[in-house]
DRENDRENMI-768891 format. One record per residue (C-alpha): residue in one letter; x, z, y. Coordinates in steps of 0.05 Angstrom, whole numbers, m for minus. Each point is the difference from the previous one (the first is absolute). Example, Ala and Ser with C-alpha at 12.3 -4.5 7.8 and 13.67 -1.06 7.14 Angstrom:
% residues 2
<"A" <246 156 m90>>
<"S" <27 m13 69>>
***
This chain:
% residues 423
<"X" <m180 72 m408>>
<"X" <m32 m15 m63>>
<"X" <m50 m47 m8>>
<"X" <m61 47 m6>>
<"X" <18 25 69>>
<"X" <m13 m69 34>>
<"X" <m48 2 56>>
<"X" <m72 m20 m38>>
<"X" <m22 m45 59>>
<"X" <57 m51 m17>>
<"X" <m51 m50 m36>>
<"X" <1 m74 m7>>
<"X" <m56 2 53>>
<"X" <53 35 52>>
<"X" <55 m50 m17>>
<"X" <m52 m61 11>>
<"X" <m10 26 66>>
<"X" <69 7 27>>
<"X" <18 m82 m36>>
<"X" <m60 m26 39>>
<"X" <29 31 63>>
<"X" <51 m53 m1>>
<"X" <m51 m56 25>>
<"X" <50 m56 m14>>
<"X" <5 14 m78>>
<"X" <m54 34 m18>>
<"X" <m66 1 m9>>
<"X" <m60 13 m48>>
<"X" <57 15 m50>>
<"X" <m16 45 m67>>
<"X" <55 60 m16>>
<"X" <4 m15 m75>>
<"X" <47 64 m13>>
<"X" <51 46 42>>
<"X" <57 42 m20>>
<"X" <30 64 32>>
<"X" <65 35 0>>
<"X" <45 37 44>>
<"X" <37 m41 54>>
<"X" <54 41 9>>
<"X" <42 57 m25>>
<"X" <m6 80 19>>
<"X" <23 24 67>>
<"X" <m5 m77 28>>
<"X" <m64 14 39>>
<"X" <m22 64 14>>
<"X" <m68 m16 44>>
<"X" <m39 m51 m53>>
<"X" <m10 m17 m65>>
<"X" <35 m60 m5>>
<"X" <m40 m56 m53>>
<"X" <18 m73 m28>>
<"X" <m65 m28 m24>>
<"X" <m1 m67 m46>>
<"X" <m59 m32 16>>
<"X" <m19 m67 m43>>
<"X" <m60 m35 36>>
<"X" <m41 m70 m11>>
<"X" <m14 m36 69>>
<"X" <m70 m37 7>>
<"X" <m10 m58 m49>>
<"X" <47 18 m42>>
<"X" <m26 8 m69>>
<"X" <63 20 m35>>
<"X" <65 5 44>>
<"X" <29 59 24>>
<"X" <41 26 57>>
<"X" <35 63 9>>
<"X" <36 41 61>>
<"X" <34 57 5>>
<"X" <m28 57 51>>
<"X" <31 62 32>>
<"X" <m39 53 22>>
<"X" <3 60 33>>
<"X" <m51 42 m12>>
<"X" <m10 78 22>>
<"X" <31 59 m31>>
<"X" <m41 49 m57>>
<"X" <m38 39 37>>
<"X" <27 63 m58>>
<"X" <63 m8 27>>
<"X" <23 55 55>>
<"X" <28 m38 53>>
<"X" <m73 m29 6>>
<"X" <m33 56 2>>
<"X" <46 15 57>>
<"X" <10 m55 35>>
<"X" <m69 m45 m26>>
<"X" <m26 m16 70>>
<"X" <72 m13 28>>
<"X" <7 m43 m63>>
<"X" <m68 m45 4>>
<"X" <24 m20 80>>
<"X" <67 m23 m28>>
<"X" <m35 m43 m47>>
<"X" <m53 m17 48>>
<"X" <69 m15 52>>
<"X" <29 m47 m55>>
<"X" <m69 m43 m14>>
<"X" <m5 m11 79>>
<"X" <74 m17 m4>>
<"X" <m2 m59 m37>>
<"X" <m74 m25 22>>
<"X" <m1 2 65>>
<"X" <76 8 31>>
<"X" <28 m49 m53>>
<"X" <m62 m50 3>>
<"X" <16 10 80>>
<"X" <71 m16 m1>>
<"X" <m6 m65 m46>>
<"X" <m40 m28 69>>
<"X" <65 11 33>>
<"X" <57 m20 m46>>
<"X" <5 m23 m74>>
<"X" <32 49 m35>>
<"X" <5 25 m76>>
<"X" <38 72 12>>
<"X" <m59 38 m35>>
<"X" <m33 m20 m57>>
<"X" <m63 m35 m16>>
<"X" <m55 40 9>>
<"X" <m74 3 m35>>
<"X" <m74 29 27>>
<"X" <m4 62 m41>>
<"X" <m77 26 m13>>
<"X" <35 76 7>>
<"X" <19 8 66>>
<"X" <46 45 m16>>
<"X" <31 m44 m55>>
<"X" <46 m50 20>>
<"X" <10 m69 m45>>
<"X" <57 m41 16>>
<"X" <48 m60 m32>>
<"X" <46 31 m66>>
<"X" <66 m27 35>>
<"X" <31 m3 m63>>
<"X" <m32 m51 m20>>
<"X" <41 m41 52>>
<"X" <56 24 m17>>
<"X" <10 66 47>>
<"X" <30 68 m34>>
<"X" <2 62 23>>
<"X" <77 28 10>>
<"X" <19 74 m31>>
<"X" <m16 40 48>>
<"X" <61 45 m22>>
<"X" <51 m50 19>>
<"X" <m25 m15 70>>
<"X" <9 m61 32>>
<"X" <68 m53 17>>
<"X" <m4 m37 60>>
<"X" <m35 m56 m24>>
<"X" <m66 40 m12>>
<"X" <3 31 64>>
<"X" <14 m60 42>>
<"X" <m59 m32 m37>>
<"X" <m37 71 12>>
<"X" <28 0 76>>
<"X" <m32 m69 18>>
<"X" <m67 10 m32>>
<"X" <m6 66 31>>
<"X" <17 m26 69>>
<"X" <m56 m50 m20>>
<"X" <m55 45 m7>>
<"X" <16 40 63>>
<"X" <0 m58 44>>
<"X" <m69 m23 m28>>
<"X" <m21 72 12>>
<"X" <18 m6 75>>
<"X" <m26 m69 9>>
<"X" <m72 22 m34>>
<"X" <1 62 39>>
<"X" <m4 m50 60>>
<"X" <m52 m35 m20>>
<"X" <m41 60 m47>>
<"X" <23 61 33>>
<"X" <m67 27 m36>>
<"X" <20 m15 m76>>
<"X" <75 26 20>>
<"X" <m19 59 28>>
<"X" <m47 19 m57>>
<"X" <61 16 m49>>
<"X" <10 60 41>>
<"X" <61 34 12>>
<"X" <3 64 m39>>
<"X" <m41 38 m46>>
<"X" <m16 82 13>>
<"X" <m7 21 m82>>
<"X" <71 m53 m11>>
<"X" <34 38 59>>
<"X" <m18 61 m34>>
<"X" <22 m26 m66>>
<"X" <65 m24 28>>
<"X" <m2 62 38>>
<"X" <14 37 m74>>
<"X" <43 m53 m32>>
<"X" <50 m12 63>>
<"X" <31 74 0>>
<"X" <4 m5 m87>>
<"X" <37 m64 6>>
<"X" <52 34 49>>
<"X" <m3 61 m34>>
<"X" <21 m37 m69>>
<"X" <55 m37 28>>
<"X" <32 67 39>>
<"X" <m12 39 m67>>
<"X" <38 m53 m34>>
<"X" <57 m12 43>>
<"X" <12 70 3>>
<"X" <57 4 m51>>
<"X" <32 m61 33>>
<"X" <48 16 40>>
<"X" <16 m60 29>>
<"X" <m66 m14 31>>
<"X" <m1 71 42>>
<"X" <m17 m39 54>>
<"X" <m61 m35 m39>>
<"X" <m28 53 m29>>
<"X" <6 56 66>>
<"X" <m46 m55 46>>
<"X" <m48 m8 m54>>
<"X" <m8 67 m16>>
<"X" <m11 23 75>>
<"X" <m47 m57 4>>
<"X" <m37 14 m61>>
<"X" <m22 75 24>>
<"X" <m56 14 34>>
<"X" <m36 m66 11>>
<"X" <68 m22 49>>
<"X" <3 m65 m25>>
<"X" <m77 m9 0>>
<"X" <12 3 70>>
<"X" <50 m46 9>>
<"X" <m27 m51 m42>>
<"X" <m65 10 38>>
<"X" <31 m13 66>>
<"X" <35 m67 m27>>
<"X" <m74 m22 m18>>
<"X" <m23 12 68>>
<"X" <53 m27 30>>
<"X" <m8 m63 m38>>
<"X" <m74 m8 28>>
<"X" <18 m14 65>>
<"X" <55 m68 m27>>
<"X" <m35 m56 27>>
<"X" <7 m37 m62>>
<"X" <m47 20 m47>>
<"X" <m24 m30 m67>>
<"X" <m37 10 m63>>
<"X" <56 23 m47>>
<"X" <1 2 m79>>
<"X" <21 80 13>>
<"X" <35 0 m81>>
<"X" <56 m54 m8>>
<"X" <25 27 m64>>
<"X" <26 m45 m49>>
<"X" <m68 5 m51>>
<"X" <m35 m27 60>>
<"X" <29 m69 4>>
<"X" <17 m47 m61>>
<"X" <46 m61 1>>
<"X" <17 m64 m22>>
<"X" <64 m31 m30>>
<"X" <34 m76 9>>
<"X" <38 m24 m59>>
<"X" <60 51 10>>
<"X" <m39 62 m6>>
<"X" <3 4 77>>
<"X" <m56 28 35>>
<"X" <m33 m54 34>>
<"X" <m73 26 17>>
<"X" <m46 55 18>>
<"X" <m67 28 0>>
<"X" <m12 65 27>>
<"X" <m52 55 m35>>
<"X" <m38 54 19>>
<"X" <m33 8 65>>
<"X" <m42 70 m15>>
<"X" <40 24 66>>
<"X" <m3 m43 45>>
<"X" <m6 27 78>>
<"X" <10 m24 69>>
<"X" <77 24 12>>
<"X" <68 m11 24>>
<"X" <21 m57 m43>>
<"X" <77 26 m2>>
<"X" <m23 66 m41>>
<"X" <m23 m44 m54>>
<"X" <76 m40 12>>
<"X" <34 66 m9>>
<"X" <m42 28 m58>>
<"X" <11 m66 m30>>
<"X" <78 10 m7>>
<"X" <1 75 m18>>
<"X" <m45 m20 m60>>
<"X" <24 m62 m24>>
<"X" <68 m18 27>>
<"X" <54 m3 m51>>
<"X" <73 35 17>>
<"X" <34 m59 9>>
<"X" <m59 m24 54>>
<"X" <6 69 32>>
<"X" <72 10 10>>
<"X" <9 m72 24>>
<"X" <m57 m45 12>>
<"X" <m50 42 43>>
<"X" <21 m39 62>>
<"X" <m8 m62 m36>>
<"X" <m78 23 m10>>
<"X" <m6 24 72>>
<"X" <18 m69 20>>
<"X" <m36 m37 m52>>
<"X" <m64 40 31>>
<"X" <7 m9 73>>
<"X" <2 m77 m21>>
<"X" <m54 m9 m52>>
<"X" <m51 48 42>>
<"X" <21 m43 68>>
<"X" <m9 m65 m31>>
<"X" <m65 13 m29>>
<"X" <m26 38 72>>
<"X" <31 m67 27>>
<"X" <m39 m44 m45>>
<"X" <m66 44 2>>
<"X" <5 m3 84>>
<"X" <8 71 0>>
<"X" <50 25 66>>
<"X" <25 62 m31>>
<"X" <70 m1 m23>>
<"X" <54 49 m34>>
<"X" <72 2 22>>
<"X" <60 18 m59>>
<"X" <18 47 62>>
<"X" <m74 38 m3>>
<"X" <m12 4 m77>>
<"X" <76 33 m11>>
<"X" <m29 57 55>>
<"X" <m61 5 m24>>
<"X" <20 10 m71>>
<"X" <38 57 29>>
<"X" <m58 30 24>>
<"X" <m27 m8 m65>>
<"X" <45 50 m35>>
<"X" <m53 47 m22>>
<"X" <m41 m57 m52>>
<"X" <76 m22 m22>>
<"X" <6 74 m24>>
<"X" <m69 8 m21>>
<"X" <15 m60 m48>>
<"X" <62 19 m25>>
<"X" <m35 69 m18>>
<"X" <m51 m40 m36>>
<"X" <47 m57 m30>>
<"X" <1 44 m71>>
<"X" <m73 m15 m7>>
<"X" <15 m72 m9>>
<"X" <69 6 m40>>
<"X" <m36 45 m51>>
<"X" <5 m20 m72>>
<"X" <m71 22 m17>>
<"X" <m60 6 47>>
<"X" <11 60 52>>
<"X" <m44 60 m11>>
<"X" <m34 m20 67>>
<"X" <m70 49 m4>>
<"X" <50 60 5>>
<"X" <49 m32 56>>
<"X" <m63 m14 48>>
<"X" <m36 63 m14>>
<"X" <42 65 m11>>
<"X" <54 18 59>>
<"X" <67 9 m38>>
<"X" <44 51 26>>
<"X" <89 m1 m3>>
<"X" <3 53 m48>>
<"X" <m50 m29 m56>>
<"X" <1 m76 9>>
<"X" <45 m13 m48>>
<"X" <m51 27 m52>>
<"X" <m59 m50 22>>
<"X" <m20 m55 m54>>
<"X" <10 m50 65>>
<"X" <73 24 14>>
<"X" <26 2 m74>>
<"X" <m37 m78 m7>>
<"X" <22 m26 66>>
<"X" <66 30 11>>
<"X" <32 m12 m64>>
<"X" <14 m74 m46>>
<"X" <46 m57 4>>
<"X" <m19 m32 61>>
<"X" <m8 53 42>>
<"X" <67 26 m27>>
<"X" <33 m73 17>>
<"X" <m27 1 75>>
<"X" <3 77 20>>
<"X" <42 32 38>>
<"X" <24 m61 16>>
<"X" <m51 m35 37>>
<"X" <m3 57 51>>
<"X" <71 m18 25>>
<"X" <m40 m68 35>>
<"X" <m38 35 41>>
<"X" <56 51 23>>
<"X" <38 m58 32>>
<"X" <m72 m30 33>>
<"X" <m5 68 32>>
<"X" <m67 17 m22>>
<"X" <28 76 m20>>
<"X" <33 16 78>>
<"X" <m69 m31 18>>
<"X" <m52 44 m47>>
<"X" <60 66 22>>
<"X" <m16 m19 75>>
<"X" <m72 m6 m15>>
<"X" <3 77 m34>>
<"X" <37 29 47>>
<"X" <m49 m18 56>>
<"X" <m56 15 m44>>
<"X" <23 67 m9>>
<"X" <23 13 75>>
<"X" <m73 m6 17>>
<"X" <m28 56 m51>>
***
C-alpha cells in the first residue's frame, strides 16, 4: 500500500475521536500530527487493510508537552479491488460483525470476568473501521506464519480460546439477543465457499497425483472433490453441529496471523492476544478447536501433543464455565468423538493449509471466483503460488500422514460412499 492509497478520512480530527473514547485518559486533547504505514506484510490479512498510525497529541492545559500512541486499524478494503466488487456487501457485515465484537460482547464480558485475551479496543467514527491497541508496543509479535506453532503457543492459544467460548455461553444466558445477532451463516459466503471448497480439494488431489505413496490420500479426495460430494458432507457436519447443546460465539479463523504473543526472558512464549474477529458466528465451539490445529499446529504438536491440547481444553473451558456459574460441561471422552465427527473441516483445512504456508500472498480473487478443474489446475496463478516454495515443500506430503492415523480419510471414504449410494 503506498502512502497515497491511504483512506482520506484518516485525519487528526478521526484520531481525536477514537483517544477521547478512552474516558479515563483522554479528553479535549489536540492531534498535533499522525503517521501511517502498513502494519503488516502481504498475504498476512487478506479481509482489511491493516494500518499503524503515530499519533503525537497535546492534552488540555498543556502549552508545550507532547504525547504519542501507537494505533492499529483496520479499515475496509479498496473498493477497485475485485474481491469487493464481489463480495462488498458480504464484506461491510464482517466489518460491521467485528465493530459489534469488541463494543458490545467484549464491553459485556468485562461485567463478568476481568480478562485481557483481546486487545484494547477504541470508538472508531467509521463504523466499519475498527481502532484498537498496537500490541507491539507491549511487547507482543506476531509468529511466521510459515513455521506454525510449538506447543507453547498453542497451549497459550488453547486457554484463551476456551476463554472466549465460555464467556460466549455465559452472555448468551444472560443476552441471548446480542448472541444471537452474529448469526450463524452467511448465503453469498456459503456460495463463496461453495466455489473455493471443491478448488482446495481439487488442488491437493491434482497434486498428490504423482505420489504414490499417498494413493489412499489422493483417491478420497478426488471422489470427494467431484460433483459438489464433499459440499454435501461438509454441509451435513454444519447441521449436525446446530443441534450440540453447547453453543458459543466463536472467532471462526484461528490462524496463526490472528493471534500475536508475548515472550519471558528465555524467548518462551508467555502471552497472548487474539486478532481478528470479522467472522465471528454463533457455532459449535469445537470447529473453531479443530480448525485451530489444522492451521497452526506445528508437526511435533500434531504427531504427539494433540491429546495434551484436548485435555488442556476440557480443563480451561470447565474451569472458566465453573467460575462464570455456567452448568454446561465437556468430557475428554465427548470432545475425542466429536472431533471424529468433525472429519470433514479437518480435511477442509488441510486442503486450505497452503494458503497460509505460502511464501508470497496467495492469488486469492482467482481461488474464490473461477471453478478449477483436475486437468488445468496446475496452470492457475493460485496453484503455481500456493502449491509450490519452501514451506509448503517442508510440510507436504507429510502432514497428510496425521490425519491418516486420526481416521479422518476412512471417515470422508464412508461419507462418499453413502453420498453416492443415494444418487
Amino acid at each position: 500500500m503506498t502512502a497515497e492509497s491511504f483512506p482520506e478520512w484518516l485525519t487528526a480530527d478521526f484520531f481525536k475521536s477514537c483517544l477521547e473514547s478512552d474516558k479515563e485518559n483522554f479528553g479535549g486533547i489536540t492531534v498535533t500530527s499522525h503517521e501511517l504505514e502498513c502494519a503488516v506484510a502481504p498475504g498476512n490479512n487478506y479481509g482489511s487493510n491493516i494500518i499503524r498510525a503515530n499519533i503525537r497529541y497535546k492534552k488540555p492545559n498543556e502549552q508545550t508537552a507532547e504525547h504519542t500512541i501507537s494505533l492499529i486499524l483496520k479499515a475496509p478494503l479498496s473498493g477497485d479491488l475485485v474481491v469487493v466488487q464481489q463480495m462488498g456487501d458480504v464484506l461491510h457485515q464482517l466489518y460491521r460483525n467485528e465493530m459489534k465484537y469488541y463494543c458490545e460482547f467484549i464491553s459485556e464480558t468485562y461485567k463478568l470476568l476481568k480478562h485481557d485475551v483481546v486487545p484494547k479496543h477504541y470508538k472508531s467514527p467509521n463504523s466499519l473501521c475498527v481502532v484498537m491497541e498496537d500490541l507491539s508496543v507491549s511487547g507482543f509479535k506476531m509468529v511466521d506464519r510459515s513455521k506454525l506453532l510449538d506447543f507453547d503457543h498453542c497451549k497459550l492459544f488453547t486457554e484463551a480460546s476456551a476463554k472466549l467460548h465460555a464467556l460466549g455461553i455465559a452472555v448468551h444466558r444472560i443476552n441471548p439477543e446480542l448472541i444471537e445477532s452474529f448469526g450463524t451463516e452467511s448465503v453469498v459466503v456459503n456460495e463463496k465457499l461453495k466455489m473455493s471448497m471443491p478448488n482446495s480439494l481439487v488442488c491437493m488431489a491434482a497434486y498428490l497425483e504423482d505420489k504414490p505413496d499417498y494413493k489412499k490420500q489422493y483417491q478420497v479426495i478426488r471422489e470427494a472433490s467431484e460433483n459438489d460430494v464433499f459440499w454435501t458432507i461438509y454441509k451435513n457436519m454444519l447441521d449436525d453441529c446446530k443441534s450440540k447443546a453447547l453453543r458459543t460465539i466463536t472467532q471462526d479463523d484461528p490462524w496463526c496471523t490472528n493471534m500475536m504473543f508475548r515472550y519471558d526472558d528465555s524467548g518462551r512464549a508467555a502471552g497472548i492476544k487474539i486478532l481478528d474477529f470479522q467472522c465471528i458466528k454463533l457455532n459449535y465451539p469445537l470447529l473453531e478447536f479443530v480448525m485451530f490445529l489444522v492451521s497452526a499446529a506445528n508437526m511435533e504438536v500434531r504427531e504427539h501433543r494433540l491429546n495434551d491440547l484436548y485435555k488442556i481444553y476440557c480443563d480451561s473451558l470447565n474451569g472458566n464455565l465453573a467460575e462464570l456459574g455456567c452448568p454446561e460441561k465437556l468430557s475428554i471422552e465427548e470432545l475425542e468423538t466429536e472431533i471424529a465427527h468433525l472429519s470433514p473441516i479437518t480435511l477442509l483445512w488441510v486442503c486450505g493449509l497452503p494458503i497460509t504456508l505460502t511464501d508470497s500472498a496467495a492469488e486469492m480473487e482467482e481461488y474464490i471466483s473461477v471453478r478449477f478443474s483436475f486437468e488445468s489446475v496446475k496452470d492457475s496463478r493460485f496453484y503455481k503460488t500456493t502449491y509450490t516454495g519452501l514451506y509448503f515443500d517442508m510440510y507436504y506430503p507429510n502432514i497428510l500422514d496425521v490425519y491418516d492415523k486420526l481416521g479422518v480419510y476412512d471417515y470422508i471414504s464412508e461419507n462418499v460412499r453413502e453420498i453416492k449410494s443415494k444418487v
